[in-house]
C-alpha positions in Angstrom: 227.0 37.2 -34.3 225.6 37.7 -30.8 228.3 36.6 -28.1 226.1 35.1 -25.6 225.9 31.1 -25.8 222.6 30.1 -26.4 222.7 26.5 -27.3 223.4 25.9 -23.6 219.5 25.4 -23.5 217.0 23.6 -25.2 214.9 25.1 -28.3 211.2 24.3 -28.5 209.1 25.1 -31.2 205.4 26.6 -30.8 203.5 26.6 -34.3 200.1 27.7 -35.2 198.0 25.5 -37.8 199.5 22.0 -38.7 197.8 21.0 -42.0 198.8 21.6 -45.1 201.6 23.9 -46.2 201.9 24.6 -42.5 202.2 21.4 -41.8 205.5 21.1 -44.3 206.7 24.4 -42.6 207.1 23.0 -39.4 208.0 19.6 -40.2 211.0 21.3 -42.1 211.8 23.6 -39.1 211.5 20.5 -36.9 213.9 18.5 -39.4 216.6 21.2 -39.4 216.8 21.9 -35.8 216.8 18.7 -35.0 219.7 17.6 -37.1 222.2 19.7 -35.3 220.9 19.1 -31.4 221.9 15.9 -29.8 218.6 15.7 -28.2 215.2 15.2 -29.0 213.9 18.4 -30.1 209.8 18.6 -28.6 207.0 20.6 -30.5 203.8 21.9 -29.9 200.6 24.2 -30.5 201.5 27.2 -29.2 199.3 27.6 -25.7 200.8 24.5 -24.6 202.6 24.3 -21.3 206.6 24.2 -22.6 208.7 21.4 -21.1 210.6 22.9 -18.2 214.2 22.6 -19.9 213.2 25.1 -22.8 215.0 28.7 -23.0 214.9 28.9 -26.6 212.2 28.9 -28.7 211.1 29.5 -32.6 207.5 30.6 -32.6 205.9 29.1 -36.8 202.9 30.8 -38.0 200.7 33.6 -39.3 199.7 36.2 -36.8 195.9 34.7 -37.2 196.7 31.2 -36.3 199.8 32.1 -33.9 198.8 34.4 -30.9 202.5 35.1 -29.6 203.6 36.0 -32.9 200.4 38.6 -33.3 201.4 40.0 -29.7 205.1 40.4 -30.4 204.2 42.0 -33.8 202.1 44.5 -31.5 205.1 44.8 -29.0 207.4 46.1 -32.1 209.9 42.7 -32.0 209.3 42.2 -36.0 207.3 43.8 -38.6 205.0 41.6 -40.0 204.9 40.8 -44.0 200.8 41.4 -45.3 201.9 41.2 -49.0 200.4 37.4 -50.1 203.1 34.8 -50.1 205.2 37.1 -47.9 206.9 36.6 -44.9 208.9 37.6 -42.1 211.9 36.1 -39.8 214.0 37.5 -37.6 216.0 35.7 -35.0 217.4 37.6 -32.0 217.3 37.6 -28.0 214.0 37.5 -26.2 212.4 40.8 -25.0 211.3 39.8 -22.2 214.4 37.2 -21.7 217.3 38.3 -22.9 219.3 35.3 -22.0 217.1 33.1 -23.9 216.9 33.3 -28.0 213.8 34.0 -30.1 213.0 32.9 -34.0 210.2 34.7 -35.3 208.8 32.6 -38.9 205.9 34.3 -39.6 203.9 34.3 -42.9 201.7 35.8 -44.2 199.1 33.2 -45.2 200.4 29.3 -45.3 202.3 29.6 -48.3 204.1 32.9 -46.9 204.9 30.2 -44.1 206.2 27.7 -45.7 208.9 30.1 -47.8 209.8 31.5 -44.7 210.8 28.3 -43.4 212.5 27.8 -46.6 214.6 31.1 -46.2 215.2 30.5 -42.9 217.3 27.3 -43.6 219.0 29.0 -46.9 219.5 32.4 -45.1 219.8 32.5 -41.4 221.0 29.0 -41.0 223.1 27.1 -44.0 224.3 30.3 -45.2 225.4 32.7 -42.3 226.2 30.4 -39.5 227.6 27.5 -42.0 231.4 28.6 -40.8 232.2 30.4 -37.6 235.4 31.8 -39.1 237.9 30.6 -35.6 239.8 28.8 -36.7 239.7 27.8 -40.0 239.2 23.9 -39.7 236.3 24.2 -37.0 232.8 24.1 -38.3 230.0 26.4 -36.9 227.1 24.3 -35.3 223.7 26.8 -35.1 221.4 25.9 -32.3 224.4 24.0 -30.5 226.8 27.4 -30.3 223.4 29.4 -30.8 222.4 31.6 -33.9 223.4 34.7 -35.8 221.1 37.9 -34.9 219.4 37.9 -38.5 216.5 39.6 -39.6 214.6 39.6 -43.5 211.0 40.1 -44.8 210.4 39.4 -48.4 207.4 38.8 -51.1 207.1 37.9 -54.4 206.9 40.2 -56.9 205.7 38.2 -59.9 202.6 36.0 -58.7 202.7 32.6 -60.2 206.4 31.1 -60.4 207.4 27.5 -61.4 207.9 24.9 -64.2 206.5 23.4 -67.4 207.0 19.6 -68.0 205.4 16.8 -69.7 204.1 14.2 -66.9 205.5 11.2 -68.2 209.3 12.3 -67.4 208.9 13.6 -63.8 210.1 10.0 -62.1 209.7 11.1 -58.7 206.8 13.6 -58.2 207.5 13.9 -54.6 211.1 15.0 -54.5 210.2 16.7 -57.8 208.0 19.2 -55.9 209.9 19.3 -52.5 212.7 20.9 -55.0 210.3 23.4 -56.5 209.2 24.4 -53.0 212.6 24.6 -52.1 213.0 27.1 -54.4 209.7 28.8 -53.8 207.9 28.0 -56.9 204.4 27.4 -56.7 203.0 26.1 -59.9 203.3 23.7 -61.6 202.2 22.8 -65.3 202.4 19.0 -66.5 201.4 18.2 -70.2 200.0 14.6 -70.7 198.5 12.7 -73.3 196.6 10.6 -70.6 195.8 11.6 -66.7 198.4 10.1 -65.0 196.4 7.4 -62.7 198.1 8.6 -59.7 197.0 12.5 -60.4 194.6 13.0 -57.1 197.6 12.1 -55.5 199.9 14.5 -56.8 198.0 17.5 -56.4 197.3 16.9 -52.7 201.2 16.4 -52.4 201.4 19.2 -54.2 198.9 21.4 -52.3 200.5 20.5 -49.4 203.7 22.3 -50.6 202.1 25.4 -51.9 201.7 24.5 -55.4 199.1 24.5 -57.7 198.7 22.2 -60.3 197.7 22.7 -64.1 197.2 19.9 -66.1 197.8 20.5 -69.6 195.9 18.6 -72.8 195.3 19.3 -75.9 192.8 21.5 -77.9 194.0 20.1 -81.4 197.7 20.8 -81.4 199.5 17.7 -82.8 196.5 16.7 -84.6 195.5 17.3 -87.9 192.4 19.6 -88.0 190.8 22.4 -90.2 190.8 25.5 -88.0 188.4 26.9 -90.6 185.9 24.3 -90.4 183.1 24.1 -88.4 182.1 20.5 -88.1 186.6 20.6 -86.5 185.4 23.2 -83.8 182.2 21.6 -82.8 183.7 18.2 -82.3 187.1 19.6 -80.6 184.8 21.8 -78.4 182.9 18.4 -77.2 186.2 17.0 -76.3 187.5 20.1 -74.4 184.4 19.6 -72.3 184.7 15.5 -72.4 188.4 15.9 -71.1 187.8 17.7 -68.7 184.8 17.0 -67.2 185.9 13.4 -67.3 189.3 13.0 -66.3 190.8 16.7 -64.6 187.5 18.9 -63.2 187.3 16.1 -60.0 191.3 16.1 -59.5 191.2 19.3 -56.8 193.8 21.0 -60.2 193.9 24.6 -60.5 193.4 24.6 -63.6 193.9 23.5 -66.9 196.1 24.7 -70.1 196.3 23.8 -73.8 197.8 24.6 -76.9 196.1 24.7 -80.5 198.0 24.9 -83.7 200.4 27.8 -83.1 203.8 26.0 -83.2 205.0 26.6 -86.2 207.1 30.1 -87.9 204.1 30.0 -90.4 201.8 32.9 -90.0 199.0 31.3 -92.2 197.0 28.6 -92.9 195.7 28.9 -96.5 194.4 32.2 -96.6 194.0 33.5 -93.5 196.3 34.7 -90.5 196.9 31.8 -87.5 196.2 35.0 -85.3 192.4 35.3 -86.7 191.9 31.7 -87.0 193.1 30.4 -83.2 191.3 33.9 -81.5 188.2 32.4 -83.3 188.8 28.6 -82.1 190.2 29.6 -78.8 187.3 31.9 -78.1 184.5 29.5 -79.6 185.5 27.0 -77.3 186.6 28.9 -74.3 182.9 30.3 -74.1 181.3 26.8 -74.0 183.8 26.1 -71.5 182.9 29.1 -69.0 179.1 28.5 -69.7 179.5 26.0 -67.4 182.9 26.8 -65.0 182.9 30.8 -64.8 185.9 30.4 -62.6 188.4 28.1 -64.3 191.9 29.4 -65.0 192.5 28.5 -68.5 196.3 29.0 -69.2 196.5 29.2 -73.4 199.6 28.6 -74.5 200.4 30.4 -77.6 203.7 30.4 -79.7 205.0 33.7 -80.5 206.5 32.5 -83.9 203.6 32.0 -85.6 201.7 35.4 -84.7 204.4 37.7 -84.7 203.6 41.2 -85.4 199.9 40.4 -84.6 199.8 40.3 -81.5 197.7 42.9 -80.6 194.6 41.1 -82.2 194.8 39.0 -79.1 193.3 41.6 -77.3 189.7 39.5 -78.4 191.0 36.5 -75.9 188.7 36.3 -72.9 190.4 38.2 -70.0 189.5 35.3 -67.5 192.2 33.9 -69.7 196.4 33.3 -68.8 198.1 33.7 -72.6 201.1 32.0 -72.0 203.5 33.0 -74.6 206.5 30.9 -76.1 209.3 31.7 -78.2 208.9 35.6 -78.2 212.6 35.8 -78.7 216.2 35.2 -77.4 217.5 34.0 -74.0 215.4 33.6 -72.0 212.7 32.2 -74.2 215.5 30.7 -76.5 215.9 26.7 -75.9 219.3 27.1 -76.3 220.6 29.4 -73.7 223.8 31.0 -75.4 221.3 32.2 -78.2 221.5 35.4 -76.4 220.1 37.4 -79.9 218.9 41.0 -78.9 218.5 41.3 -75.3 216.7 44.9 -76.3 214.2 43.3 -78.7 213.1 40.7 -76.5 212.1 43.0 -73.7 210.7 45.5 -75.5 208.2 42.2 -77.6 207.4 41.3 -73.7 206.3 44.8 -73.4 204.2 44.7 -75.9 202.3 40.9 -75.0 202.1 42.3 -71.5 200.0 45.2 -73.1 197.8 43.4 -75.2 194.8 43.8 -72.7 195.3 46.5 -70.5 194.8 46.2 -66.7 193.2 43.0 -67.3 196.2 40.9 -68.8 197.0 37.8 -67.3 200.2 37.4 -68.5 202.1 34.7 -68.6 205.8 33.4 -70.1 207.7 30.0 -70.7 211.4 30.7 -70.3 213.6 27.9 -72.3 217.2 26.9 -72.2 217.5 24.2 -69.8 216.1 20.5 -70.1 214.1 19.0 -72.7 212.3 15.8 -74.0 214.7 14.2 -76.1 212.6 14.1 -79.5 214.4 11.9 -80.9 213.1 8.9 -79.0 210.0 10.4 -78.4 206.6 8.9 -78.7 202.9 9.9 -77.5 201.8 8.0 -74.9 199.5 4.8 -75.6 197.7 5.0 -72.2 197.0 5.8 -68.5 200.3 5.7 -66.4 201.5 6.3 -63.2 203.2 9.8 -63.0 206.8 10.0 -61.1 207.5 6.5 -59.4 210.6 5.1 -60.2 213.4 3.1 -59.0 216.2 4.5 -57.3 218.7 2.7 -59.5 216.5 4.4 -62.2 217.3 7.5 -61.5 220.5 7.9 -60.3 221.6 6.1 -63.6 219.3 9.0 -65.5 220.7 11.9 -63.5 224.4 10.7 -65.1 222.6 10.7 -68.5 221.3 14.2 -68.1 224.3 15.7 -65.7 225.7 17.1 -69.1 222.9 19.5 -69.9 223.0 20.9 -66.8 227.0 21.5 -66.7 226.2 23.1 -70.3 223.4 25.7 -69.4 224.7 27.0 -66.2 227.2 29.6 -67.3 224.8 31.0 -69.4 222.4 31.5 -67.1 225.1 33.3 -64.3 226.5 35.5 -67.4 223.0 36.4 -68.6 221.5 37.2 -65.5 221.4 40.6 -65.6 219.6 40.2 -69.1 217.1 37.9 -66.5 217.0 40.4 -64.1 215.6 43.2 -66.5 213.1 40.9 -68.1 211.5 39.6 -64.5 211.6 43.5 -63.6 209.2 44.4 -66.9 207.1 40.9 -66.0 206.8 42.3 -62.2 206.2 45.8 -62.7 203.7 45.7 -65.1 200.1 47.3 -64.6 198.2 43.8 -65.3 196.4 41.5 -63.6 198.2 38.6 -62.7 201.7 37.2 -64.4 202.6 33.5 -64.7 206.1 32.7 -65.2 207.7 29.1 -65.7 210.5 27.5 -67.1 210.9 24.1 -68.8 212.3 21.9 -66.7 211.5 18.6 -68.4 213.4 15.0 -68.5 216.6 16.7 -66.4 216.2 14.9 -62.9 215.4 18.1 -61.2 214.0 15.6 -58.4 217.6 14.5 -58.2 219.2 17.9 -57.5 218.4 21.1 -57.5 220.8 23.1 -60.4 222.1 26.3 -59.3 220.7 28.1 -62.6 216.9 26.8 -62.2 217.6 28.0 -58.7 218.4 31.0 -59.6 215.9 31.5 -62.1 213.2 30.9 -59.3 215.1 33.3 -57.2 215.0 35.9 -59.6 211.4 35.1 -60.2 210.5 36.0 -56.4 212.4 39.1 -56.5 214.1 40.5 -59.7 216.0 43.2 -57.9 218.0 40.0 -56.2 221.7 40.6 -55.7 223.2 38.0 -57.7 226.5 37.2 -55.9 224.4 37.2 -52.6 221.9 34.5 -54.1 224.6 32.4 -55.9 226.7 32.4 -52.5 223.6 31.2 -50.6 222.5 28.4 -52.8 225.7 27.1 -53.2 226.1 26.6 -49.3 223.1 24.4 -49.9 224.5 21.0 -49.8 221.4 20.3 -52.0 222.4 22.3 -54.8 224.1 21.0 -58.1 225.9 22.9 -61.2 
């Protein structure tokens, strides 16, 4: 830590754009800061005259929309991160005032804003200056006693990061996606039976915190249907287009994804292999669908039970196309996490899915083993609803309920994480278009608390050469983060 006492001035901070996921970057700047200064901390567009009591300063922004961060890129005080998503941060004395401190948060594009806000508080602030170390029972105050000299730049490696969960068992959307952002995760895939009445609503909230949003429906799967027949494809195709024309395409989603009649460890249906028969249904219908929307990410999700060995014959699947593939193995894909099986087999089936197309695949993975619906007392939905507002007697009583589950899979996920590590690294270094990774994080109260293995699942995601002790120690000075 830098001797000199900076917190013996005010801190200021000067930000770029202030919509959107900017907008959540400063405000969560602005709320940190603020919560250790016994003043009122001010803000502005940077340009702005500063109030004459500022020293200290932290500039927010991209170098486009932030002209001091673009000159002291130029001037050699950080390097700027280019990579999408990316970011940079570096907190250290001024250049041209070395008795005043400087916080560089610069991103990249908004979302590479936004996560660098969200490192910021995990890495330079809760987790280096959380404990001054002299003496033991006194507590480090940053911005008060002034900041560690710190300094990171990051991107993700695997594009598309986040969780898959039926809509009717998210009960609070809001604190639901602040987690994921928290995490840096930034999609999100929500199954219904019925567009949740509040969905324009979500995905701006959603938007606004660097997540996209895929709304899932389906293309027969839990229905009874003859993939064989025609008269079943031409009337499933009209309701693929009925869907969602009518109730998604005017939502502002990113997309939409759907599952056919792949769950099962059958590879047949009377005579013919489930791989021929869903590549012809899934293409039939996909073409309508791009007739008229060229440009739609379509995520398929496809079960790897019920194709097994076949799965280069998916090669035929549209390449606009995200296969999202299920149950291709052990941990991680495995809904029960200490089902470990062959750590070797299971990367080396990834492998092969992530080949299946070349330079074009858009690859993408659910990962298993933490929350799920309970089956038991599940039934399909008889309506419209309202997605993610509940009590708050609700779901503190819920988060006791599922506290258990989450207790249960965390070990597994800390012991296996090398086993993680190796399969993110395959994901990531692929030659292929795009890769889409999530994990089902359904009915566990993530919007209650954010579990240390989901966390570092997402972590892992970002970048799988992560040091694991370093992440673990970080997220559990977190005061948000649960076991």
């Amino acid at each position: 830590m830098d001797s000199r006492n900076y917190g013996n001035e005010r801190w200021h901070i000067s930000f770029g754009s202030y919509s959107g996921p900017d907008r959540t970057a400063v405000d969560m700047v602005y709320g940190l800061v603020q919560g250790f200064v016994p003043y009122v901390l001010t803000a502005a567009p940077v340009g702005e005259a500063l109030p004459e009591t500022v020293r200290n300063r932290i500039l927010v922004g991209t170098l486009k929309d932030n002209p001091e961060l673009e000159r002291l890129a130029q001037e050699g005080f950080f390097r700027p991160q280019t990579a999408p998503e990316g970011y940079s941060i570096k907190c250290a004395p001024a250049p041209e005032q070395n008795d005043c401190f400087l916080v560089v948060i610069q991103g990249s594009d908004s979302a590479g804003v936004l996560y660098a806000a969200v490192d910021f508080e995990r890495y330079a602030v809760r987790d280096r200056a959380a404990y001054a170390g002299e003496p033991v029972r006194r507590k480090y105050r940053p911005f008060q006693v002034g900041l560690p000299v710190f300094e990171r730049s990051s991107a993700p490696r695997i594009e598309h990061r986040g969780f898959w969960s039926w809509g009717h068992v998210i009960y609070d959307y809001r604190s639901y996606i602040d987690h994921m952002c928290a995490c840096k995760l930034n999609t999100l895939i929500l199954w219904n039976d019925y567009v949740p009445l509040n969905a324009s609503q979500v995905v701006a909230y959603a938007h606004d915190h660097a997540v996209k949003v895929i709304f899932g429906f389906s293309w027969c799967w839990g229905e009874k249907v003859d993939p064989d027949s025609p008269e079943d494809l031409e009337k499933w195709t009209k309701s693929v287009l009925d869907t969602y024309e009518g109730q998604y395409r005017d939502l502002g989603c990113d997309g939409i994804y759907f599952q056919a009649f792949t769950e099962t460890n059958d590879t047949t249906i009377g005579d013919r292999s489930i791989s021929e028969l869903v590549i012809d249904w899934v293409g039939a219908i996909s073409r309508r669908v791009y007739e008229r929307y060229p440009d739609l990410w379509i995520q398929f999700g496809l079960h790897a039970t019920s194709i097994r060995g076949e799965c280069g014959k998916f090669a035929a699947i549209d390449p606009r196309m995200s296969i999202v593939w299920e149950d291709a193995g052990g941990f991680p894909y495995d809904y029960d996490p200490a089902r470990l099986g062959d750590p070797e087999e299971t990367c080396a089936y990834t492998e092969e899915l992530l080949a299946i197309r070349g330079k074009e695949e858009r690859f993408g993975a659910v990962f298993k083993g933490f929350t799920v619906l309970d089956w038991d007392a599940f039934e399909h939905q008889k309506g419209p609803f309202v997605l993610g507002e509940a009590a708050p007697s609700f779901l503190r009583e819920r988060q006791a309920e599922k506290a258990y589950f989450w207790r249960y899979v965390a070990p597994y996920w800390m012991k296996q994480a090398d086993v993680l590590q190796r399969m993110l690294q395959t994901i990531a270094d692929a030659p292929v278009r795009d890769r889409l990774v999530t994990a089902l994080v359904e009915d566990g109260m993530w919007e209650c608390g954010m579990h240390v293995s989901a966390q570092l699942f997402a972590e892992l995601a970002w970048d799988p050469a992560g040091d694991v002790p370093e992440i673990l120690t970080a997220l559990l000075h977190d005061g948000r983060s649960v076991l």
